[in-house]
N, CA, C and O atoms as a DFTB+ gen file, in Angstrom:
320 C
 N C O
     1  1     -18.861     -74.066       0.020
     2  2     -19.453     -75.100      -0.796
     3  2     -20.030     -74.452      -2.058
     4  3     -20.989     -73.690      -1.934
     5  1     -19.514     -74.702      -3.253
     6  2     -20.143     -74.150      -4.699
     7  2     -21.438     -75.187      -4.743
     8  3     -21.555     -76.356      -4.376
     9  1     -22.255     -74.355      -5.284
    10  2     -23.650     -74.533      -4.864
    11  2     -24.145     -74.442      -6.906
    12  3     -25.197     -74.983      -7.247
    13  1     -23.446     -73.886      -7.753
    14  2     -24.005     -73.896      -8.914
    15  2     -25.522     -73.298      -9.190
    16  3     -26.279     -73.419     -10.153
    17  1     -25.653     -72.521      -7.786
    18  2     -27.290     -71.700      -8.445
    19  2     -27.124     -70.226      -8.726
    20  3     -26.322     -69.537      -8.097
    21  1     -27.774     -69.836      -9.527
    22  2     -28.017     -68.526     -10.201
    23  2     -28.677     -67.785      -9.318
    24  3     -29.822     -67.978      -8.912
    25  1     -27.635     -66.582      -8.905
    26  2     -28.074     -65.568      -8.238
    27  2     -28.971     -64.152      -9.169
    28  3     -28.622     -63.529     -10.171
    29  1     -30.034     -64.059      -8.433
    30  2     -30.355     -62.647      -8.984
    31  2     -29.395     -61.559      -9.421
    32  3     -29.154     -61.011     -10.497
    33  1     -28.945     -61.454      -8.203
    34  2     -27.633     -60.287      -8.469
    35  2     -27.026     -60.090      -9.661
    36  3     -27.262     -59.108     -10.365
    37  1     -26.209     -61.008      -9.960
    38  2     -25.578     -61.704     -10.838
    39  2     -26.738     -61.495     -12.253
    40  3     -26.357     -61.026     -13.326
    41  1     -27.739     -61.807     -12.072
    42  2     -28.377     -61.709     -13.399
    43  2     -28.975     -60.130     -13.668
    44  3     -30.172     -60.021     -13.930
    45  1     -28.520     -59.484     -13.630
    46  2     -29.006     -57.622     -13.719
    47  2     -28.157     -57.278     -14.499
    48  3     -26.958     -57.553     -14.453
    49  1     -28.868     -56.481     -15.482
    50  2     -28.648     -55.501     -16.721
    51  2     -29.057     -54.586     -16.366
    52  3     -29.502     -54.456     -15.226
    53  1     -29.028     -53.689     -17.220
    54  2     -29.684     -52.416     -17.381
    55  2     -29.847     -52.574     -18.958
    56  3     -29.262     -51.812     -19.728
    57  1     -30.464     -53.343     -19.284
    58  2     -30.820     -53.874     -21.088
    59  2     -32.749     -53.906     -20.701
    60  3     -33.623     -53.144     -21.114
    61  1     -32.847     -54.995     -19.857
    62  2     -34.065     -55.443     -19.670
    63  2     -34.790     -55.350     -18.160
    64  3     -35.055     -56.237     -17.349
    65  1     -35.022     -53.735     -18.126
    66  2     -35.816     -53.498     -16.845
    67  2     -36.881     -54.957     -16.354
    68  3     -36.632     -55.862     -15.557
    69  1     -38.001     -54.726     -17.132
    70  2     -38.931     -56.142     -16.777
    71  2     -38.553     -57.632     -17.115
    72  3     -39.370     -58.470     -17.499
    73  1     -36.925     -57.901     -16.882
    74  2     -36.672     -59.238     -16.759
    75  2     -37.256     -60.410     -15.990
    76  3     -37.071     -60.472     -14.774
    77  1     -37.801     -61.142     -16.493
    78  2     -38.264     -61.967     -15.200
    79  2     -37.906     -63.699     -15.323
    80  3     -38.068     -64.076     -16.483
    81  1     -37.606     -64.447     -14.692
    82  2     -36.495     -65.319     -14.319
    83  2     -37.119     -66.457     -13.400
    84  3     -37.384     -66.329     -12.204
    85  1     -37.327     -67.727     -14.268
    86  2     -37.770     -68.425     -13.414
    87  2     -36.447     -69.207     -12.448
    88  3     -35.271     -69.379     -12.766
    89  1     -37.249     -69.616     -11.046
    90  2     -36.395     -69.320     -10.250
    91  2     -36.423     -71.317      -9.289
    92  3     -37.524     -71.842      -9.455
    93  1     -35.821     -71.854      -8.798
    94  2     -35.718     -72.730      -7.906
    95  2     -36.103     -72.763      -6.525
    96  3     -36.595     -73.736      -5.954
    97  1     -35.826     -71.537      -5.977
    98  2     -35.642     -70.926      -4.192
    99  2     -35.623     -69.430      -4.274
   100  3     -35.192     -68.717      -5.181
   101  1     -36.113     -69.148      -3.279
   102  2     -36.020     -67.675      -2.924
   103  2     -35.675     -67.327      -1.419
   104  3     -35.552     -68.039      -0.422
   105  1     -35.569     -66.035      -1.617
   106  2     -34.983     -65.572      -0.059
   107  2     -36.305     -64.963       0.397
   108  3     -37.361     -65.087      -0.225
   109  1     -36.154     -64.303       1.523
   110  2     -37.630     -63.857       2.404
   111  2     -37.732     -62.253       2.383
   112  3     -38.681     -61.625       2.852
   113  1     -36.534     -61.654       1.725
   114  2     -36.314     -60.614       1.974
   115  2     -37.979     -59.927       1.156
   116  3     -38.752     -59.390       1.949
   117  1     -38.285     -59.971       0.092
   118  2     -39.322     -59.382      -0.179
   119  2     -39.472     -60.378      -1.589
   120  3     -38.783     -60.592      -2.587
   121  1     -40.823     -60.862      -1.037
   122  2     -41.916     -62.453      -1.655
   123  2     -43.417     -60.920      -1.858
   124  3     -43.899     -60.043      -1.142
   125  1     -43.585     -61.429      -3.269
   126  2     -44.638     -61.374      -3.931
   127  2     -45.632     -62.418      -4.544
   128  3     -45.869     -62.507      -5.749
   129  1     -46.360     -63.447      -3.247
   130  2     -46.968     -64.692      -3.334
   131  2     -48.519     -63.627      -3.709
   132  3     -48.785     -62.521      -3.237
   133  1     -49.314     -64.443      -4.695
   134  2     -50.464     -64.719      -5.160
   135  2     -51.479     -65.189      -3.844
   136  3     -51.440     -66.370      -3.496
   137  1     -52.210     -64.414      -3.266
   138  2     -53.204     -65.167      -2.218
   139  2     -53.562     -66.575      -2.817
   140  3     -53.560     -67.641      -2.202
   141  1     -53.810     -66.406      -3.878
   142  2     -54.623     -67.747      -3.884
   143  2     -53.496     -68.868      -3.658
   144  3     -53.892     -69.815      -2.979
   145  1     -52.486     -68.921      -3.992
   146  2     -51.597     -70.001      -3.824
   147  2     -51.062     -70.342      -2.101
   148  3     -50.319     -71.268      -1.775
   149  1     -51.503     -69.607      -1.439
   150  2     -51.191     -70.068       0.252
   151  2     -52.622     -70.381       0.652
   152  3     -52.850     -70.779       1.794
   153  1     -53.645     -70.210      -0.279
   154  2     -55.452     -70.664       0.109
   155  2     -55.202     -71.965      -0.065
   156  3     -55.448     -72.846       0.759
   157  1     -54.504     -72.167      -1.584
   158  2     -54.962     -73.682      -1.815
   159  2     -53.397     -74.723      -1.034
   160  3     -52.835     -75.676      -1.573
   161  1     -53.066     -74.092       0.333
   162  2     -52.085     -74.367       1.478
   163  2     -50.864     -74.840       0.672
   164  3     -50.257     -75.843       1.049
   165  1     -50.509     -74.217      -0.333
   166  2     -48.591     -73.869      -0.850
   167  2     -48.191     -72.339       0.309
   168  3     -48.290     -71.125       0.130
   169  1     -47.658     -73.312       1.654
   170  2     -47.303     -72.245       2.088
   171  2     -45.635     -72.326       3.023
   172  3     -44.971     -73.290       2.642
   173  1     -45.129     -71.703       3.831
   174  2     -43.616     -72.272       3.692
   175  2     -43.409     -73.175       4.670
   176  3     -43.594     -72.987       5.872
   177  1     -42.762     -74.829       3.788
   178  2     -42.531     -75.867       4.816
   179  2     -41.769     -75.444       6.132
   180  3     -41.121     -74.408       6.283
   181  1     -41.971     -76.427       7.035
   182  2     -41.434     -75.694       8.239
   183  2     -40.465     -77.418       8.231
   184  3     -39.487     -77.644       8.944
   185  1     -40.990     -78.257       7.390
   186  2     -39.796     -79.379       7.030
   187  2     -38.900     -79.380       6.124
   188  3     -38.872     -78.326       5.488
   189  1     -38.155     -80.154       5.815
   190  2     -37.209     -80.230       4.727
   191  2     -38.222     -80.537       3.179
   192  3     -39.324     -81.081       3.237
   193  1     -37.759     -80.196       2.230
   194  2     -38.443     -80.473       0.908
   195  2     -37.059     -80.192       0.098
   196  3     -36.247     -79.301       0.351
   197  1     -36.975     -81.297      -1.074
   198  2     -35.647     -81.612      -1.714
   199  2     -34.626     -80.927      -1.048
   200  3     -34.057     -80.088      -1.746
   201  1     -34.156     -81.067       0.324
   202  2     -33.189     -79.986       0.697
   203  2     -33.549     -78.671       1.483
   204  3     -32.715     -78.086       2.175
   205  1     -34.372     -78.402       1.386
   206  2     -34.812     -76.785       1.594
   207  2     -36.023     -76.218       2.437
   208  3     -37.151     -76.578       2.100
   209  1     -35.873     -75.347       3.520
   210  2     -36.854     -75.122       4.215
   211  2     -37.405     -74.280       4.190
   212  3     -37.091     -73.642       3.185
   213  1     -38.628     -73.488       5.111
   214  2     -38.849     -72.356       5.089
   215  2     -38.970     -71.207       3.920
   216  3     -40.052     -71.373       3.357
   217  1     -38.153     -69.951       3.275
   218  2     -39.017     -69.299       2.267
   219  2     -37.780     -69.969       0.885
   220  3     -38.035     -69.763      -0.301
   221  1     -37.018     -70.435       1.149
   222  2     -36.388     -71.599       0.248
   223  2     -36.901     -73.004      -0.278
   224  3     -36.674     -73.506      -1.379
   225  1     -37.387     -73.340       0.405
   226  2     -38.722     -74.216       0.214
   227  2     -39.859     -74.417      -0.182
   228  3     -40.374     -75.513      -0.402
   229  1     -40.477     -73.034      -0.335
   230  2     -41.452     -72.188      -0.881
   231  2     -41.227     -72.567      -2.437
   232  3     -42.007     -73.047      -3.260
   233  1     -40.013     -72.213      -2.527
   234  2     -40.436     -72.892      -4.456
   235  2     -40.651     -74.076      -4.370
   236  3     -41.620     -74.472      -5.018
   237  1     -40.100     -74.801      -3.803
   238  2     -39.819     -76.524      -4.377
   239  2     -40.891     -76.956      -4.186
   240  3     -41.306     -77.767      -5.014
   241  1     -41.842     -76.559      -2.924
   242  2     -43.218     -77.002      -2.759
   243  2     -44.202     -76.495      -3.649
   244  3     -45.079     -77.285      -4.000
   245  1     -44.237     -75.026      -4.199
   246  2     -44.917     -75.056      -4.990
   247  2     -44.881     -75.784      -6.652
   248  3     -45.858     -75.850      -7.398
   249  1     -43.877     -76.144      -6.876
   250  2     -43.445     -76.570      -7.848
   251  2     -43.763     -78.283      -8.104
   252  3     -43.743     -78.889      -9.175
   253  1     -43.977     -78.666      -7.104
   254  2     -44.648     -80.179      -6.541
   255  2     -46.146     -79.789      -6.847
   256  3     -46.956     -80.713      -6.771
   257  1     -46.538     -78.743      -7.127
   258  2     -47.678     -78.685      -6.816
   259  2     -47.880     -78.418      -8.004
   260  3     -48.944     -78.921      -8.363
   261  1     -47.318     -77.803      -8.893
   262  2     -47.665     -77.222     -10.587
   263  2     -47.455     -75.918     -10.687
   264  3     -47.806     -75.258     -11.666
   265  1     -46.947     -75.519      -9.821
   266  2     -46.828     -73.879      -9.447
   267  2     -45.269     -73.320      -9.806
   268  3     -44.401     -74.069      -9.358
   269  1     -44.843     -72.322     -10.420
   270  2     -43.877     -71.780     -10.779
   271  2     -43.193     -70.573      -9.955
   272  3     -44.104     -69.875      -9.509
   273  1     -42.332     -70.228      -9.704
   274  2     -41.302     -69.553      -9.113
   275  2     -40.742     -69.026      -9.920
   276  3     -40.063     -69.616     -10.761
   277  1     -40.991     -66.974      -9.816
   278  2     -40.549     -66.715     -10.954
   279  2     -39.389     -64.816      -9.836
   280  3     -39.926     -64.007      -9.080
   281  1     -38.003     -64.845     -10.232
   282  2     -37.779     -63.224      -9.886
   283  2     -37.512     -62.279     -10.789
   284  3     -37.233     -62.595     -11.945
   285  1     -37.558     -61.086     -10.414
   286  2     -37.048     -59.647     -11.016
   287  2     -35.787     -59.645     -10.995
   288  3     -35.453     -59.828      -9.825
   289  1     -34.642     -59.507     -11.837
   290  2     -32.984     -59.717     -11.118
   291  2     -33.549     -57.903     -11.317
   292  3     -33.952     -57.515     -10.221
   293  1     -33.605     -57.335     -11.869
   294  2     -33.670     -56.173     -11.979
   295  2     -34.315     -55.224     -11.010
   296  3     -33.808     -54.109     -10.890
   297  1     -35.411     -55.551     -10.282
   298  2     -36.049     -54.701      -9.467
   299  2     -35.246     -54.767      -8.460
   300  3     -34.535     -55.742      -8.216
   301  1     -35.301     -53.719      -7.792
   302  2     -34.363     -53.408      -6.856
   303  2     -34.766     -53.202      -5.423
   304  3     -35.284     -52.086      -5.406
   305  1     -34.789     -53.652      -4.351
   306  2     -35.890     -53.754      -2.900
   307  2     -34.824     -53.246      -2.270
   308  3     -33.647     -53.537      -2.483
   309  1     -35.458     -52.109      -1.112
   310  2     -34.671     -51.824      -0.274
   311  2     -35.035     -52.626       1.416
   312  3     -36.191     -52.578       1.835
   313  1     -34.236     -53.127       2.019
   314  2     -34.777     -53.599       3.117
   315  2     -34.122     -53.174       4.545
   316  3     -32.950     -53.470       4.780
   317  1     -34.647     -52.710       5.170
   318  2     -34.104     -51.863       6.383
   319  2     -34.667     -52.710       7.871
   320  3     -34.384     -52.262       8.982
């Protein structure tokens, strides 16, 4: 199913180390959330929200809320 969303991957240069990219959804692999934004309970639906659950959901809810979703295509996480 073509899905039409912009992958990080896909968005990496080596032009602009500190690229940063506002974003729709994210994956769980490695989230850099703001304490204060899971205080004031933006934290990950365990229901559906436009479509999307869990740390995919995480944007859309904060974004209901006034809150922005932003990634690094450039930083590079290793996950083991």
């Amino acid at each position: 199913v073509e899905t039409h969303r912009k992958q990080l991957d896909r968005l990496r240069s080596n032009e602009e180390r500190d690229l940063v990219v506002e974003l729709n959804g994210v994956g769980g692999t490695a989230l850099m959330v703001e304490a204060d934004i899971h205080r004031v309970g933006i934290n990950f639906p365990a229901f559906v929200i436009d479509n999307a659950i869990e740390t995919e959901g995480l944007c859309r809810f904060a974004e209901r809320n006034g809150v922005k979703c932003y990634g690094m295509p450039n930083l590079e996480v290793w996950h083991a």
